[in-house]
C-alpha positions as CSV (number, residue, x, y, z in Angstrom):
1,X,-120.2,-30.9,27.3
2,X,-117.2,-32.6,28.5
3,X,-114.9,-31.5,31.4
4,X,-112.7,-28.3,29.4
5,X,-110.7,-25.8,30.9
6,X,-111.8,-22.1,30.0
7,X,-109.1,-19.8,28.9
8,X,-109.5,-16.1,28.9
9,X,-108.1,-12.9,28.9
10,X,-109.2,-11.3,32.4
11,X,-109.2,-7.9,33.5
12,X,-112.3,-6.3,33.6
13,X,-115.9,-6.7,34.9
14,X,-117.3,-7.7,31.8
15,X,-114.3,-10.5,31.3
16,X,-115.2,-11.7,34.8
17,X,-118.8,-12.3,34.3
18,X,-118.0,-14.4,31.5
19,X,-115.9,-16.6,33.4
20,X,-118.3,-17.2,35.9
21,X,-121.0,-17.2,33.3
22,X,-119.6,-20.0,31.1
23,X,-118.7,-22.4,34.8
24,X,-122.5,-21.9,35.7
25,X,-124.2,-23.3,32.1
26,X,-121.3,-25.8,31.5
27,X,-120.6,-27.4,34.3
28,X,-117.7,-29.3,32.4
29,X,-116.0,-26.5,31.9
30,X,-113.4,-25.3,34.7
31,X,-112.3,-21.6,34.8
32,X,-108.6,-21.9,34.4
33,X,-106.0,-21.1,38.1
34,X,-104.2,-18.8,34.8
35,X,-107.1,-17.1,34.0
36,X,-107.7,-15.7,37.4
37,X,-104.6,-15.2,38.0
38,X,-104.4,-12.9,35.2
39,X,-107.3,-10.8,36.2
40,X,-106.1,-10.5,39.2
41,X,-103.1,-8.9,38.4
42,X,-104.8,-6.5,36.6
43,X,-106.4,-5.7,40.2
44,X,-103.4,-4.7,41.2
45,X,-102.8,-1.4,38.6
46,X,-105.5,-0.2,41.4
47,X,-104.8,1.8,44.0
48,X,-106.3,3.7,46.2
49,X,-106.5,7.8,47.0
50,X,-106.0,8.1,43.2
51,X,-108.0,9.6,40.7
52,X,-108.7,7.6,37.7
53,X,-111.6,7.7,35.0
54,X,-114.9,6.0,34.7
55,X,-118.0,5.1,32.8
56,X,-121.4,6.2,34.4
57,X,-123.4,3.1,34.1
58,X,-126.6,3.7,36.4
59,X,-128.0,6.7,38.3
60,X,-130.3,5.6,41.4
61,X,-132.0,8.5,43.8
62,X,-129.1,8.2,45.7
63,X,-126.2,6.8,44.4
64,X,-124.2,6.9,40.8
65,X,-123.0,3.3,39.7
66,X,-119.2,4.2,38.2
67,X,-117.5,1.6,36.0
68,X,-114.3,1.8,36.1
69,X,-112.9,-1.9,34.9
70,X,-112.5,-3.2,37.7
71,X,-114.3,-6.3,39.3
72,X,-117.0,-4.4,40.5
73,X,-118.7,-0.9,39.8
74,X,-118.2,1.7,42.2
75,X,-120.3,4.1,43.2
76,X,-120.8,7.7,44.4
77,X,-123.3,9.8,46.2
78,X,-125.6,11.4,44.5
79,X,-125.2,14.2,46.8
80,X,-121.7,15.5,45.6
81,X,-122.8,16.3,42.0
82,X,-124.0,20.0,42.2
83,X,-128.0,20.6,41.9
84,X,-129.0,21.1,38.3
85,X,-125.7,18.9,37.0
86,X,-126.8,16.6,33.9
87,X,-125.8,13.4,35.0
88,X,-125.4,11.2,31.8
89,X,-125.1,7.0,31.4
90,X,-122.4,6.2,29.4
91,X,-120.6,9.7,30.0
92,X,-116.7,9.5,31.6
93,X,-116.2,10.8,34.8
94,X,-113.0,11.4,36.8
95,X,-113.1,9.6,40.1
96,X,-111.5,9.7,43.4
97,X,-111.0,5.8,44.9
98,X,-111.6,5.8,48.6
99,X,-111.5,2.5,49.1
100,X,-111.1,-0.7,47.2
101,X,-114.5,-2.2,48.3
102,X,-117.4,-1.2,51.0
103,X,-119.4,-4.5,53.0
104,X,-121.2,-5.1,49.0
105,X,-117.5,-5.3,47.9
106,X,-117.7,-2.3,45.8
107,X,-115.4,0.4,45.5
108,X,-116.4,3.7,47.2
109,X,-115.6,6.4,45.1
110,X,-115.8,10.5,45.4
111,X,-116.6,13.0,42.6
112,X,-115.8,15.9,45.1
113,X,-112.7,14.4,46.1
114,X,-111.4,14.0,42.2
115,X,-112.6,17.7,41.6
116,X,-110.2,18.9,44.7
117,X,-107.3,17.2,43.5
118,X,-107.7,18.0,39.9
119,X,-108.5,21.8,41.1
120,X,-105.6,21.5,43.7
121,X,-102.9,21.1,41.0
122,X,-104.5,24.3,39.4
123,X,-104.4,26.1,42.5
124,X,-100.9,25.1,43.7
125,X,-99.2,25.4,39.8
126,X,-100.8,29.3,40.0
127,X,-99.7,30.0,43.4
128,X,-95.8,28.5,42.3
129,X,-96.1,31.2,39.3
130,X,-97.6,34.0,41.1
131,X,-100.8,33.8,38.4
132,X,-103.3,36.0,39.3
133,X,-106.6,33.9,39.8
134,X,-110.4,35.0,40.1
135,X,-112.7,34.4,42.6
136,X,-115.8,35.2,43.8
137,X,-116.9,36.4,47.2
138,X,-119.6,33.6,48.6
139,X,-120.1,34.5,52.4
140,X,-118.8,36.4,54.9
141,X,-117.2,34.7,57.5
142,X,-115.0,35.1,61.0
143,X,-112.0,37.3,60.3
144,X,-112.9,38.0,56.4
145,X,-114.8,36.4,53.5
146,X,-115.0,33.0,52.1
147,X,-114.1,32.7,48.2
148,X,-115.2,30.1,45.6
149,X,-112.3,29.5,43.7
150,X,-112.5,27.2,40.8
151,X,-115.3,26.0,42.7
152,X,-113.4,24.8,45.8
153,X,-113.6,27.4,49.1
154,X,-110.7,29.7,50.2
155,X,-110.2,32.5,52.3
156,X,-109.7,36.1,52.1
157,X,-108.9,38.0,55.6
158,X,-110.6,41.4,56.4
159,X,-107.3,42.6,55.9
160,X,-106.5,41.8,52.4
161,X,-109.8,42.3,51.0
162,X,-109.0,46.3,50.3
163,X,-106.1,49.1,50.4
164,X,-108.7,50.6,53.0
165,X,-111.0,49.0,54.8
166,X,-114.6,48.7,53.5
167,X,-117.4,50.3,56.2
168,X,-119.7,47.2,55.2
169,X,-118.5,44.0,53.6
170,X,-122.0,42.9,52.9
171,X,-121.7,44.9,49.7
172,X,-119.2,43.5,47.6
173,X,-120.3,39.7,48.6
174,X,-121.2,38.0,45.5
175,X,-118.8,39.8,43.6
176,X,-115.9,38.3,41.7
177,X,-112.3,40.1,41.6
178,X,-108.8,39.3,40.7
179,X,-107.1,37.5,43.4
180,X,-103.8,36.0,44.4
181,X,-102.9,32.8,46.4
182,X,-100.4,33.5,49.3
183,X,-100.6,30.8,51.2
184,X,-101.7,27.2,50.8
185,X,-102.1,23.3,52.8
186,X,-103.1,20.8,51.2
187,X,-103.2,18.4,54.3
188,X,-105.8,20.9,55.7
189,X,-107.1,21.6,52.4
190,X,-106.5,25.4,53.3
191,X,-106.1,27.8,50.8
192,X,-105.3,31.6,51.8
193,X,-106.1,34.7,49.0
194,X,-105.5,38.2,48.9
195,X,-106.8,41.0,47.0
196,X,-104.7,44.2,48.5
197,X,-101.4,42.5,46.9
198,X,-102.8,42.7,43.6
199,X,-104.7,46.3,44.1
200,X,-101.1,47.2,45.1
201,X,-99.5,46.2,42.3
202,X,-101.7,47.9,40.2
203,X,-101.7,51.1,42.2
204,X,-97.8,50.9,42.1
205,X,-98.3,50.7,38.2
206,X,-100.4,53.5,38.1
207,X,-98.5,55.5,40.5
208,X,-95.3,55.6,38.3
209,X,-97.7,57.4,35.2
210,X,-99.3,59.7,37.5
211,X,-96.2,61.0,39.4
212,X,-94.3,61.2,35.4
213,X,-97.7,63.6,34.4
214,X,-98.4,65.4,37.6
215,X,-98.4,69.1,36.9
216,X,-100.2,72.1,38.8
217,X,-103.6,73.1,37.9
218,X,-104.2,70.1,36.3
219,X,-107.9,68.4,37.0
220,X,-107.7,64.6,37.6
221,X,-110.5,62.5,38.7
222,X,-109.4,60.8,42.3
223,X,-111.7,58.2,44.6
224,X,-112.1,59.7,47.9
225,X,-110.3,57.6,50.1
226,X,-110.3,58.8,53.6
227,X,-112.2,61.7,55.7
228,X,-110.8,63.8,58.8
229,X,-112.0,66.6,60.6
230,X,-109.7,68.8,58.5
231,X,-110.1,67.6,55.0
232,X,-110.2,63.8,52.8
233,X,-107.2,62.5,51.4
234,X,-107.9,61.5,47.5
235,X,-106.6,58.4,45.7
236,X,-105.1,59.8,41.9
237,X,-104.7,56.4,41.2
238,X,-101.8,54.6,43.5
239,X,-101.1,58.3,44.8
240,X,-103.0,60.5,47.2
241,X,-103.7,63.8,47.9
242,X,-105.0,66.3,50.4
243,X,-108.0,68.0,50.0
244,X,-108.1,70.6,52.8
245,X,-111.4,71.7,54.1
246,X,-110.7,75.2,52.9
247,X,-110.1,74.0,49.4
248,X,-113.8,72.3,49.1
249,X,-115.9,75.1,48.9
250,X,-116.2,78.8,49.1
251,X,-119.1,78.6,51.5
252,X,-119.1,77.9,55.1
253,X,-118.6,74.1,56.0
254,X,-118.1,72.8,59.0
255,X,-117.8,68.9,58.4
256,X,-115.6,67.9,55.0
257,X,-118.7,65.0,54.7
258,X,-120.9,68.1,53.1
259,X,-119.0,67.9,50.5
260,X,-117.4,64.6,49.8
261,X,-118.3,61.0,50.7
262,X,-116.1,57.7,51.4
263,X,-115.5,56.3,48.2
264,X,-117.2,58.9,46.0
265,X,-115.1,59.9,42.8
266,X,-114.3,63.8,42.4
267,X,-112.5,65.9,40.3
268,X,-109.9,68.1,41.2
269,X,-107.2,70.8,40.8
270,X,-103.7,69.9,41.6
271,X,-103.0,73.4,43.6
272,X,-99.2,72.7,44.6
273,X,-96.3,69.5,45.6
274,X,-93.4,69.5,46.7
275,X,-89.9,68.2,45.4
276,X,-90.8,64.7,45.5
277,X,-94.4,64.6,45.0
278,X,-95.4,63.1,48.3
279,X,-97.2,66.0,49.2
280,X,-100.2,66.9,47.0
281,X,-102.3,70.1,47.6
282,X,-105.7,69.5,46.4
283,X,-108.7,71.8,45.6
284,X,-112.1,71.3,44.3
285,X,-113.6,75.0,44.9
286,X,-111.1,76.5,42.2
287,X,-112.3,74.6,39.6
288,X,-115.9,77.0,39.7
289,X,-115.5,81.2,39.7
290,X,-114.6,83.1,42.4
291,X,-117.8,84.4,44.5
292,X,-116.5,87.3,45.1
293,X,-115.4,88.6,41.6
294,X,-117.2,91.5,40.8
295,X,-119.4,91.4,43.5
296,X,-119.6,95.4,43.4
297,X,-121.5,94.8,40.3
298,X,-123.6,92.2,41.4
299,X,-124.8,93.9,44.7
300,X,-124.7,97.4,44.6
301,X,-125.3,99.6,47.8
302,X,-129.3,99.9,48.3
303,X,-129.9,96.9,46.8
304,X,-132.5,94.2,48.0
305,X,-131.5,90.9,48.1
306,X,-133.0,87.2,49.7
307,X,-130.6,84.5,51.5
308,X,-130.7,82.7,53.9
309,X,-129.4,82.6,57.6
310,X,-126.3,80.6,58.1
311,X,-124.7,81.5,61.2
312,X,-125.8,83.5,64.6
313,X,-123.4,85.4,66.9
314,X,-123.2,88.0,69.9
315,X,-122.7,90.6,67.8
316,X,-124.8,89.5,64.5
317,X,-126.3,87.4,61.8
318,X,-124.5,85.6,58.5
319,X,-126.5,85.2,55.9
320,X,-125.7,83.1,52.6
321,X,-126.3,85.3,49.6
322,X,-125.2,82.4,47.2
323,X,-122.6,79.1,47.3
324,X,-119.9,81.0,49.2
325,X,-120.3,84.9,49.2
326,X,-121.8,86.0,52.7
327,X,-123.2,88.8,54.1
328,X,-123.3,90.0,58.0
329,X,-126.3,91.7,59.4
330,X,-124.7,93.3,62.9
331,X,-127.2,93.6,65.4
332,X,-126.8,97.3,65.2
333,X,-128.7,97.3,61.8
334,X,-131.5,94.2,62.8
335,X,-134.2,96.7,64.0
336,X,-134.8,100.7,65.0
337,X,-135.4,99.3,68.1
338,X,-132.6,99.6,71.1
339,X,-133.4,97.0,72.8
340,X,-132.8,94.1,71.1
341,X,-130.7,91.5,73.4
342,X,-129.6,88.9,71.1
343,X,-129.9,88.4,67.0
344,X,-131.6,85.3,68.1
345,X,-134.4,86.9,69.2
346,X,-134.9,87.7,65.6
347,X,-133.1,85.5,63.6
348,X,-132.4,81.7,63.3
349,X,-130.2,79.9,61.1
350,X,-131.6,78.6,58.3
351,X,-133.9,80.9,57.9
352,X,-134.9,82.6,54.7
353,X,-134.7,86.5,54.8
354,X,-134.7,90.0,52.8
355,X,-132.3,92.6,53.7
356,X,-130.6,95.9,52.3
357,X,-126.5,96.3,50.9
358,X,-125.5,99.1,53.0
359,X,-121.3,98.6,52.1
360,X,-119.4,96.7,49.9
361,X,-115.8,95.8,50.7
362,X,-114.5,93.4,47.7
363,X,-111.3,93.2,49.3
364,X,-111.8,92.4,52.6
365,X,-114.7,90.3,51.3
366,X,-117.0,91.9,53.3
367,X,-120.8,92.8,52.4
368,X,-122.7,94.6,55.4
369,X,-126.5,94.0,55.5
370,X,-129.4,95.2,57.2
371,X,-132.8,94.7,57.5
372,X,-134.2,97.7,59.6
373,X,-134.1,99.6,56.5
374,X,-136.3,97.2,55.1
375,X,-138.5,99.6,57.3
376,X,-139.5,103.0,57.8
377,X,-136.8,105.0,60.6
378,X,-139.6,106.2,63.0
379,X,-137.0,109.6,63.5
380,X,-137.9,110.7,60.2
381,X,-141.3,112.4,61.7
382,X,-140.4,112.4,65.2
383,X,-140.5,115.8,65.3
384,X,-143.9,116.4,64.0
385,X,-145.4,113.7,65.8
386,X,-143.9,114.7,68.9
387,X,-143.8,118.6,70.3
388,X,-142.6,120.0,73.1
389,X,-145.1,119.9,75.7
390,X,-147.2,116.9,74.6
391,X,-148.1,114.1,77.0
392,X,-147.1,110.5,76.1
393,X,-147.5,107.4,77.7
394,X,-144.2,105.0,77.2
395,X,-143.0,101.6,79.1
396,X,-139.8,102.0,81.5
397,X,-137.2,100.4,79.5
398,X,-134.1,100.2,81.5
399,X,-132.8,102.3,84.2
400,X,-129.1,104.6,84.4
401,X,-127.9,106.3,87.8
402,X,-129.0,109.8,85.7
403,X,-132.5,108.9,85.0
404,X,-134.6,106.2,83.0
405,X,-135.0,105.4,79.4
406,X,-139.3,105.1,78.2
407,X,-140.1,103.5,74.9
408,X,-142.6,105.6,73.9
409,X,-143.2,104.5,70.2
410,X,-141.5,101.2,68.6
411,X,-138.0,101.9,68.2
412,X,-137.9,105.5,69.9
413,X,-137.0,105.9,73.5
414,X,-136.8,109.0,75.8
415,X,-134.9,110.3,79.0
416,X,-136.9,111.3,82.3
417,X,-133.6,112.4,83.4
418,X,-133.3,112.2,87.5
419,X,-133.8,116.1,88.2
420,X,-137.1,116.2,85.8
421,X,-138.7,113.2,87.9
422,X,-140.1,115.7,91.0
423,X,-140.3,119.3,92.2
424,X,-139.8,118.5,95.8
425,X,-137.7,115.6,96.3
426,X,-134.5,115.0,96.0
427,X,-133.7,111.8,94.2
428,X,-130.6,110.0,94.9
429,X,-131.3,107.5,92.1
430,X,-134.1,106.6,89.8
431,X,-135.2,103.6,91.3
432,X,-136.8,105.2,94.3
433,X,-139.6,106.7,91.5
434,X,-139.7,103.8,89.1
435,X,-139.0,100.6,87.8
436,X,-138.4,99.1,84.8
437,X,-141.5,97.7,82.9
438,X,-143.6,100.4,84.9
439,X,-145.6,102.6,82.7
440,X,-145.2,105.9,83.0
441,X,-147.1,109.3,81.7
442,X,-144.7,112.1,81.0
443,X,-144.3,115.3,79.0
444,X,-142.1,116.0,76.1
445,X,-139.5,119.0,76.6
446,X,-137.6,118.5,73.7
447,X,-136.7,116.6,70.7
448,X,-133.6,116.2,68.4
449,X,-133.9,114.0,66.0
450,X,-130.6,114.2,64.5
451,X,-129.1,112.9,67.6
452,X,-132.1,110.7,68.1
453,X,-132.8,111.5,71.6
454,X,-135.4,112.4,73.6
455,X,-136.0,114.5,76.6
456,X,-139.1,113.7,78.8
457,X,-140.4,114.7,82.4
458,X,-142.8,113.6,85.0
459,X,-142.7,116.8,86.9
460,X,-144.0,118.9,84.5
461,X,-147.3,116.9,84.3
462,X,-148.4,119.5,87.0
463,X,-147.4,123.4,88.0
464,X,-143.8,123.8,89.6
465,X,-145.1,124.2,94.0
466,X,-142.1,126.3,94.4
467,X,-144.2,128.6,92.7
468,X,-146.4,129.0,95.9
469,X,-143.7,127.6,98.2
470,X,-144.3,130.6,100.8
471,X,-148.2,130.1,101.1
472,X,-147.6,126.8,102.8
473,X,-144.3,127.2,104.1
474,X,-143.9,130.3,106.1
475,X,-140.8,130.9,107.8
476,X,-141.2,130.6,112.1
477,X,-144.3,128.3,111.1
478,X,-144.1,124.9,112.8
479,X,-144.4,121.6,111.1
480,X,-143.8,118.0,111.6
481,X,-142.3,115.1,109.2
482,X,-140.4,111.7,109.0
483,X,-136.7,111.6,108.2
484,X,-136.5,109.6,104.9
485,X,-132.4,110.1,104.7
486,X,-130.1,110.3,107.0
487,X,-126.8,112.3,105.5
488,X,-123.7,113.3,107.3
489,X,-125.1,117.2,106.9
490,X,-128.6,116.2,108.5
491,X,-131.8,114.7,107.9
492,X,-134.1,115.2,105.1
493,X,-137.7,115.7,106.4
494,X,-140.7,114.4,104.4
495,X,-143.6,117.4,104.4
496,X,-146.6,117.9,102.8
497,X,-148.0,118.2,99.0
498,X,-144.3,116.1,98.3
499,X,-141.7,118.6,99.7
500,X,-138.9,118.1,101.5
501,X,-137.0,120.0,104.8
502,X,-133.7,119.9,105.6
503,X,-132.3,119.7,109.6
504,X,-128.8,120.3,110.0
505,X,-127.1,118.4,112.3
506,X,-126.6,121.2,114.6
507,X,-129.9,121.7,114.2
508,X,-131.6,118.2,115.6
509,X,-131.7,119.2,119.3
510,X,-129.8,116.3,120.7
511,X,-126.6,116.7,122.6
512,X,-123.7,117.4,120.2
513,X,-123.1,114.8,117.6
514,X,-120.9,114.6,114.4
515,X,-123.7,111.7,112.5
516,X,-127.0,111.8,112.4
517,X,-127.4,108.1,112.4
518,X,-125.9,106.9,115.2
519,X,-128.8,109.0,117.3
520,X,-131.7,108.8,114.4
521,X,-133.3,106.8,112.1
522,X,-135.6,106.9,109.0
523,X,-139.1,107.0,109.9
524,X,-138.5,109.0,112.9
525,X,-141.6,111.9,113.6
526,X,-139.5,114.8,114.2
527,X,-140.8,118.4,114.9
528,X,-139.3,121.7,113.4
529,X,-139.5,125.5,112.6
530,X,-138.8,126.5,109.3
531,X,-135.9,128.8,108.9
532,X,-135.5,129.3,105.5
533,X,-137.0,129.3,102.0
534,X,-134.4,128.6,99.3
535,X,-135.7,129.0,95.9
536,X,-132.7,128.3,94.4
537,X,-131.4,125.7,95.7
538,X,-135.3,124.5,96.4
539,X,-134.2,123.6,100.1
540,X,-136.5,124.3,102.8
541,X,-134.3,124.3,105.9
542,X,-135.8,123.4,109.6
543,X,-134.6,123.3,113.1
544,X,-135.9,121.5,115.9
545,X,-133.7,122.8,118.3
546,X,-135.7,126.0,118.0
547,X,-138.8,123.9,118.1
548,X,-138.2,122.4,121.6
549,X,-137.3,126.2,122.6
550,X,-140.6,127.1,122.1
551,X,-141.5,123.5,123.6
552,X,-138.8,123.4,126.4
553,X,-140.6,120.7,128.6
554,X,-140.7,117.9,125.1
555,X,-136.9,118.4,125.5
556,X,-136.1,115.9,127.4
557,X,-138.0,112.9,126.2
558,X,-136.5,113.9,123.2
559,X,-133.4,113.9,124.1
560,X,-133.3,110.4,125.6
561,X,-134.6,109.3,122.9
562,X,-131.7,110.2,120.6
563,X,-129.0,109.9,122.5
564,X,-125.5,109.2,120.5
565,X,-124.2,106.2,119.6
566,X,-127.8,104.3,120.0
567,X,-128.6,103.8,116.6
568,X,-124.9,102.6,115.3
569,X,-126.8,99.2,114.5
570,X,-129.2,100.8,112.4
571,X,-126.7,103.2,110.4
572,X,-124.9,100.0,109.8
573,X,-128.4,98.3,108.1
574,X,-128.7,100.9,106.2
575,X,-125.6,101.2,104.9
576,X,-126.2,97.3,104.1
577,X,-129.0,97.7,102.5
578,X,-127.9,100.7,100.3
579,X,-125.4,98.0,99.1
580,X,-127.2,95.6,98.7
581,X,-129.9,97.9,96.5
582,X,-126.9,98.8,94.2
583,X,-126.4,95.2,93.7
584,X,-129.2,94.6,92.4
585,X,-129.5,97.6,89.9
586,X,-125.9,96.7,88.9
């Protein structure tokens, strides 16, 4: 073939490779300086960091070949197509150029890129208008949530995911939700949503039709959108309202979260607002009958009924009849026994128990309760159980200055009153013949069962001595004893078979002195002649003055052994100790 020049209209890969084509199998024929300069003019319509489009021509494991009329084919990774997306020869695809050739002296090219810029003019043109987008929540990340929007990522701060903030974000990842752009960069590729701007619209929307229909007593359905330790504030849609802790339920509650829960929805009544309706009373106990309507009726006086123990104080037990109506079992009607210390010795709340109406009061709402009656009253046959003169055995209860309570059946105590506890000595207070928790055998002297008491003795378990006082007791016989009190009259004298002698002070045989203790003390042996046997006053007087006349040469060892003033110490320990004894019976 003779030397020719080629003319042809370049401009694209396939034009090219004809060129070179047709100078390689006729070597006579010359590609034309016009022809290439033609194609490469069209080069320059190329630019790059735009998006164009382009003809998928081959798909490798890890690259895409692109045409996209140029001199070459471009190509992208295979990576940036999204798993699972059909990847088609001869489909168009929109391309981003990075660069005009790599070292093969192709043209790098980016899918992602493309997508961006095509999504980026979506973005922006919706954020100029104020569109409303949506977007789903992909991951939670530092300071909020990461959004796929139109498949490109954008961020949603903690702040503006809610109206309130959300006690675990974790739950609404994944979810999609109306959004709004409010701030974007497209240097940094940074793109800034909120979902509280749009909630609020909405809520101010729905606000304006709640606020025109508001009315009292009217039941609306609200989202619970806060909890204190007085009551939850309710959302009526873009308004709230208080539901007061009082207003949940007409039973006892101590926490408003035993009723209501953070982001539950509840019904309720609209109990009262003011002027402006920025204060909303709400109630949700109103909506169900008052407990305490007719509760006459419903519990009558005698009647048995079951609840169950909500509440233990000092003074009783509350127990829960049903959802709000309470009954109080004082401690006073728990048991026939008087000793019980505490209603928690018998009760405990939550607890299931029986008990008796005793009173009604619907308008106080008051319903007393008792459960002793549950039981027989051990009074009823007191009195032919126990009669006068029978022995009992009974456990020293507690202890008074005037004598000393015995249990001597359960629930039914007696008094061994102070003066029915000897014949012969006189007792300054109970505790110097018993103790509590001793037990004790005494005789019944009376009963009154009306009055529910009890009178008992320890004396008359055996024959009065007074009776037969003067057979051992003769008056000028002599006798000896230990002082076991010292008073400011003399010293009481312990004799034999339990009785007791008084020396008067005048009558000790000492020099003159005004107390006894500051020359005796108790335990001291002291020698006497009775003087005088006082039925009466069952006093059995002594003097050992007239003693030591009859025993002149004892006189005056015993006088220097009680002189006065020696035993001030021991008056003063004994007047420490009859404090201290008080103390502890106190």
């Amino acid at each position: 073939m003779s030397n020719q020049t080629l003319k042809v209209k370049a401009g694209t890969q396939d034009d090219l490779n004809e060129i070179l084509n047709a100078e390689q199998e006729n070597k006579g024929i010359a590609v034309s300086d016009e022809a290439l300069e033609i194609y490469n003019k069209t080069l320059n319509d190329f630019k790059e960091e735009v998006v164009i489009e382009g003809i998928i021509r081959h798909v490798s494991d890890l690259e895409v070949f692109v045409d996209v009329k140029g001199k070459s084919e471009g190509i992208i990774p295979r990576e940036e197509f999204k798993e699972g997306e059909p990847i088609e020869i001869g489909s168009k695809i929109e391309v981003y150029i990075d660069k005009f050739e790599n070292e093969d002296g192709r043209f790098v090219l980016s899918k992602q890129k493309a997508d961006f810029l095509r999504i980026w003019k979506q973005v922006y043109e919706a954020y100029e208008r104020g569109d409303v987008v949506r977007g789903t929540l992909s991951r939670r990340i530092k300071g909020g949530v990461e959004v796929d929007l139109f498949g490109i990522p954008a961020f949603l701060p903690g702040s503006q995911i809610d109206l309130r903030q959300i006690p675990d974000i974790n739950i609404i990842i994944g979810q999609e939700f109306d959004l709004k752009i409010i701030k974007i960069n497209k240097d940094r590729r940074n793109i800034v949503v909120s979902r509280r701007i749009v909630l609020e619209d909405e809520r101010n929307k729905q606000r304006g039709n709640v606020l025109d229909t508001l009315e009292k007593n009217q039941v609306r359905k609200g989202i619970v959108k806060n909890i204190t330790e007085f009551g939850a504030f309710i959302d009526l849609g873009g308004v709230d309202g208080l539901l007061h802790i009082t207003d949940m339920s007409y039973k006892r509650i101590n926490d408003p979260k035993e009723i209501v829960q953070l982001g539950q929805e509840v019904e309720v009544v609209i109990l009262d607002f003011n002027d402006k309706k920025e204060r909303i009373s709400l109630g949700i106990k109103q909506l169900h009958p008052h407990p305490w309507k007719d509760v006459a009726e419903r519990y009558p006086e005698g009647t048995k009924v079951k609840g169950k123990i909500v509440s233990v104080t000092d003074y009783g037990a509350f127990v829960e009849l049903e959802s709000g109506l309470e009954g109080l079992i004082h401690v006073s009607e728990m048991s026939w026994s008087a000793h019980l210390q505490h209603p928690n010795k018998l009760f405990t709340v939550g607890q299931e128990i029986e008990a008796v109406v005793l009173k009604v009061e619907a308008e106080n709402e008051r319903i007393s309760l008792g459960t002793k009656q549950l039981e027989t009253d051990p009074w009823e046959s007191i009195e032919s159980e126990l009669l006068p003169g029978a022995k009992v055995t009974g456990e020293v209860r507690s202890i008074a200055t005037f004598g000393a309570f015995v249990e001597i059946k359960e629930g039914v105590d007696g008094l061994i009153h102070v003066s029915d506890m000897s014949w012969t000595k006189k007792i300054e207070h109970p505790g110097e013949m018993i103790k509590k928790g001793d037990k004790v055998e005494c005789v019944v002297l009376a009963v009154d069962s009306e009055r529910r008491r009890i009178s008992l003795s320890m004396k008359h378990l055996e024959d009065d001595p007074w009776d037969s006082v003067e057979n051992d007791f003769q008056v000028g016989a002599e006798v000896k004893g230990k002082i076991i009190r010292l008073i400011e009259r003399g010293a009481a004298v312990e004799l034999t078979r339990g009785f007791e002698g008084l020396v008067p002070v005048s009558k000790l045989g000492t020099d003159y002195i005004k107390i006894p203790a500051e020359a005796f003390k108790i335990g001291d042996e002291i020698p006497a002649i009775v003087t005088e046997l006082n039925n009466s006053q069952r006093t059995i007087y002594l003097s050992a003055a007239d003693y030591f006349k009859n025993h002149p040469d004892e006189l005056t060892d015993w006088k220097t052994n009680h002189k006065p003033g020696m035993n001030s110490t021991e008056k003063k320990k004994e007047k420490k100790k009859k404090e201290e004894k008080k103390e502890q019976e106190a």
